[in-house]
C-alpha positions in Angstrom: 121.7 -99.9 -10.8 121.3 -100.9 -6.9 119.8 -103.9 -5.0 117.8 -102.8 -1.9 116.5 -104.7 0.7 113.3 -103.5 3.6 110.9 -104.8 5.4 107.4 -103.5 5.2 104.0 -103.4 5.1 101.8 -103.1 1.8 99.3 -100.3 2.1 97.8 -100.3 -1.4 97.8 -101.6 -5.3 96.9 -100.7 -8.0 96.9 -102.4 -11.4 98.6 -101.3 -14.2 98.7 -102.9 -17.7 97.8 -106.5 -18.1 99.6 -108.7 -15.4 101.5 -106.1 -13.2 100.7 -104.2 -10.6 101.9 -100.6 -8.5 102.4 -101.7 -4.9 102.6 -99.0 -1.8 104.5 -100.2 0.7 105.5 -98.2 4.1 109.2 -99.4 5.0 110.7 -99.3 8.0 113.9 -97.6 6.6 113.0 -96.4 3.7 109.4 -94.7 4.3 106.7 -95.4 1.7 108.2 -97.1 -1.4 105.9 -97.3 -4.3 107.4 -100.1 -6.9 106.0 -102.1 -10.1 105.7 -105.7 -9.2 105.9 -107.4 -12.7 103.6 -110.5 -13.7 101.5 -110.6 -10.0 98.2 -110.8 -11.4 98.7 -114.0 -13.5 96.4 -116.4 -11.7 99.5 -119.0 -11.2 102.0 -115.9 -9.7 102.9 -117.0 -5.6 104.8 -113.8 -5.6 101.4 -111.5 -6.1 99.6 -113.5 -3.2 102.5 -111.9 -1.2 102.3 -108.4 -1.6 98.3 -107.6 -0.7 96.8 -104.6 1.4 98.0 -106.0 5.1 100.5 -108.3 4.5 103.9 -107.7 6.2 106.7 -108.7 4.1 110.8 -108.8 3.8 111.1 -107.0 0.1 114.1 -106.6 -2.1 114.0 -103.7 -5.3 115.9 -103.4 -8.2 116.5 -99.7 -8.6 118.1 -97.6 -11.3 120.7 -95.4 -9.8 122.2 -95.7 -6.5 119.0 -93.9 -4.2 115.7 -96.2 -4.2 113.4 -93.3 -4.2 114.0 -91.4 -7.7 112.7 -90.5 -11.2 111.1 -93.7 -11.8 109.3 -96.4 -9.7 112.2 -98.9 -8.9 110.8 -102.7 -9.4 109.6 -105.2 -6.4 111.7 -108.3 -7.5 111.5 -110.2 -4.2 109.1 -110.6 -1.4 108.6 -113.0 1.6 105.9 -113.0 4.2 106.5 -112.4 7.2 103.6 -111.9 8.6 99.9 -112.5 7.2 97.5 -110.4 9.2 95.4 -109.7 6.2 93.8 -113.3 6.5 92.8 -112.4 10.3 91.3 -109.1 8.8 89.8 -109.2 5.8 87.4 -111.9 7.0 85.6 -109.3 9.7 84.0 -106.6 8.3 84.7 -104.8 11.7 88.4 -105.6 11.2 88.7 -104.9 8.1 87.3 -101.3 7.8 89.1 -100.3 10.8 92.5 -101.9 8.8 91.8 -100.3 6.1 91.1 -96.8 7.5 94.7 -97.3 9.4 96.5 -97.9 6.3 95.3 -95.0 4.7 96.1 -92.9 7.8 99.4 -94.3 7.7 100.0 -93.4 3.6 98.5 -90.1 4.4 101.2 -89.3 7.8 103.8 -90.3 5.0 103.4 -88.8 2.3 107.0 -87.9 1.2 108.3 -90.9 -0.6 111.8 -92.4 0.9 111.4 -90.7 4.2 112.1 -93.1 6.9 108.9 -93.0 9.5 109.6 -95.2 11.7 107.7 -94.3 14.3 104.7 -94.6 12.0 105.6 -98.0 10.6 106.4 -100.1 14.0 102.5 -98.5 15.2 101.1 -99.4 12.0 102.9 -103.0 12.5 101.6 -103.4 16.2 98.2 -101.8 15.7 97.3 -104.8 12.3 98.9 -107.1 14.8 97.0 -106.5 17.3 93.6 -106.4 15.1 94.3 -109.4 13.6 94.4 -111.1 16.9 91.3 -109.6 17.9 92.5 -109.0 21.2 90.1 -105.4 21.7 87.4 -104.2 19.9 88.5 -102.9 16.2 87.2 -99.4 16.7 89.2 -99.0 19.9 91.8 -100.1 18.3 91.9 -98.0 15.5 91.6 -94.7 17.5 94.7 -95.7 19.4 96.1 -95.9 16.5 94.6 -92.9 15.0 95.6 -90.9 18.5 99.4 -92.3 18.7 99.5 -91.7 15.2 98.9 -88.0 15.5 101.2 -88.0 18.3 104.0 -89.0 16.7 103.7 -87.1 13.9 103.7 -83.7 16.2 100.1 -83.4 17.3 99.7 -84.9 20.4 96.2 -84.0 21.7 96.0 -83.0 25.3 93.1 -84.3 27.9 94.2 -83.1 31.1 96.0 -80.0 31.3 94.8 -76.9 29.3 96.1 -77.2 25.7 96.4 -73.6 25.4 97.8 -72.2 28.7 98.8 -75.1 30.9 96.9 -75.2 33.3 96.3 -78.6 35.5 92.9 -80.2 34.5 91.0 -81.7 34.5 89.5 -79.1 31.6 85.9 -78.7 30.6 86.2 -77.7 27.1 87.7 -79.3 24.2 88.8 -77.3 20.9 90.4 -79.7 17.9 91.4 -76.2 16.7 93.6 -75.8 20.4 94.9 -79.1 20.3 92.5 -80.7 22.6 91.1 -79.5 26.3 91.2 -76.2 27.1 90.0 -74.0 30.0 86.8 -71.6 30.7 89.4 -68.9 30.4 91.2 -70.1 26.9 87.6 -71.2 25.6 87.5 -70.4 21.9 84.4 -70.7 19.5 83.3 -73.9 18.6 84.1 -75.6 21.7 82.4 -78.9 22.6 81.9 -79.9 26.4 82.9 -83.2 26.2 82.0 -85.9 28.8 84.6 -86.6 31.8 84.4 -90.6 30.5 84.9 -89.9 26.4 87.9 -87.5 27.4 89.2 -90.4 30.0 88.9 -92.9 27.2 90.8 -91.4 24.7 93.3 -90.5 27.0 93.6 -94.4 27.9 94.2 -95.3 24.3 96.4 -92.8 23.7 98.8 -94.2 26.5 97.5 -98.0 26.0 95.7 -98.4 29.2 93.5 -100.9 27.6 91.3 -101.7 31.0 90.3 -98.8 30.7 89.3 -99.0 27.6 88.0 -102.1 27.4 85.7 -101.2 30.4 84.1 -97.7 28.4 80.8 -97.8 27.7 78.9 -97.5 24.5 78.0 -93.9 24.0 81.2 -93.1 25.2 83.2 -95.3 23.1 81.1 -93.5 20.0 81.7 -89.6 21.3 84.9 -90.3 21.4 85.1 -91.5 18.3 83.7 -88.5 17.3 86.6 -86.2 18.8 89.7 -88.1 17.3 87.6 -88.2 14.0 87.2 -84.1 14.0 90.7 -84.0 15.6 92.7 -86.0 12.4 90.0 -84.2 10.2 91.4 -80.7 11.0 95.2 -81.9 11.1 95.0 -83.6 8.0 93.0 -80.6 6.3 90.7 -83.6 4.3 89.0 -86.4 5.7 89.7 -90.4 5.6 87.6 -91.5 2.4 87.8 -95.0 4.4 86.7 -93.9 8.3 82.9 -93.2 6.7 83.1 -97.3 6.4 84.2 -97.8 10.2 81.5 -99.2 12.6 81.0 -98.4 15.6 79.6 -99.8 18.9 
């Protein structure tokens, strides 16, 4: 029996028998931990307020054995906040689709339990940050995240030189299938033609040049939307349930 202590942030619950609850958390050593938190949904339990969809917290489990990750779900017996961005979320509707579609991103990029991603946990940390402080529009934000996301996971899209030869863009064709812009000569079926702007905005949030961003107009903002949608569609093999929620401008 083993004592293990992480930070983390909690991605999903889900109840289970009268007063406890199954809590997904994604770790910054441990990957995604899912543990019983026992007695959290008594109206008078602190400890449950704690451990909600956005919260960032400093954890401590109680596991049998001496790995954390094993037969059975080890048990949440400690938690402190150390960061509440679910209160500067869940009161935008904006924000909070956008959150919610970046915690299931981040649950789906992880999906071998006790795998440290720590990549994917520090973006997932800076991108609720950054939406609870509303400091740029929530569906911007979530397609950096989406985009960086991708990226770190080994699918970094390309907008400038051709995805499938190399060659020095700026390219006129993009191809999710190719791994983003391709040229006339790589064109494959089912190629869109993209505009200049929706290809130079997604390129901004994927390196977090956020005048740029911020600056993108509209219809631009929503095509390339569209792209990073169809792009984490066909990497992930099954669609976000949550990104049908998402508004955009």
């Amino acid at each position: 029996m083993s004592l293990f202590r992480d930070d983390g942030i909690v991605l999903r619950t889900q109840k289970l028998g009268e007063a406890d609850r199954i809590i997904t958390i994604l770790t910054r050593g441990h990957g995604r931990v899912r543990a019983v938190a026992r007695g959290v949904r008594r109206t008078k339990s602190k400890f449950g307020a704690r451990l909600e969809p956005f919260s960032h917290v400093d954890v401590q489990f109680f596991a049998r054995g001496s790995e954390l990750v094993g037969r059975g779900l080890p048990l949440c017996t400690q938690s402190e906040t150390i960061a509440a961005y679910g209160s500067g979320i869940v009161t935008d509707y904006a924000r909070y689709t956008a959150g919610t579609a970046m915690l299931e991103t981040a649950e789906r990029f992880t999906d071998h339990e006790g795998e440290p991603a720590v990549q994917q946990y520090l973006l997932l940390v800076g991108g609720l940050r950054t939406l609870a402080r509303g400091e740029h529009a929530p569906h911007l934000i979530l397609d950096a995240f989406l985009l960086r996301s991708l990226a770190v996971n080994g699918y970094a899209p390309s907008f400038d030189d051709c995805a499938k030869c190399g060659i020095h863009g700026p390219n006129r064709f993009f191809s999710v299938a190719a791994g983003g812009v391709i040229c006339g000569d790589c064109r494959v079926p089912g190629s869109v033609v993209p505009s200049a702007e929706a290809v130079g905005l997604l390129s901004a949030l994927l390196t977090g040049d956020w005048e740029t961003a911020d600056a993108c107009e509209p219809r631009h903002v929503r095509e390339g939307s569209g792209l990073v949608s169809a792009y984490l569609h066909w990497h992930l093999e099954r669609g976000l349930r949550s990104l049908r929620y998402v508004e955009k401008s």
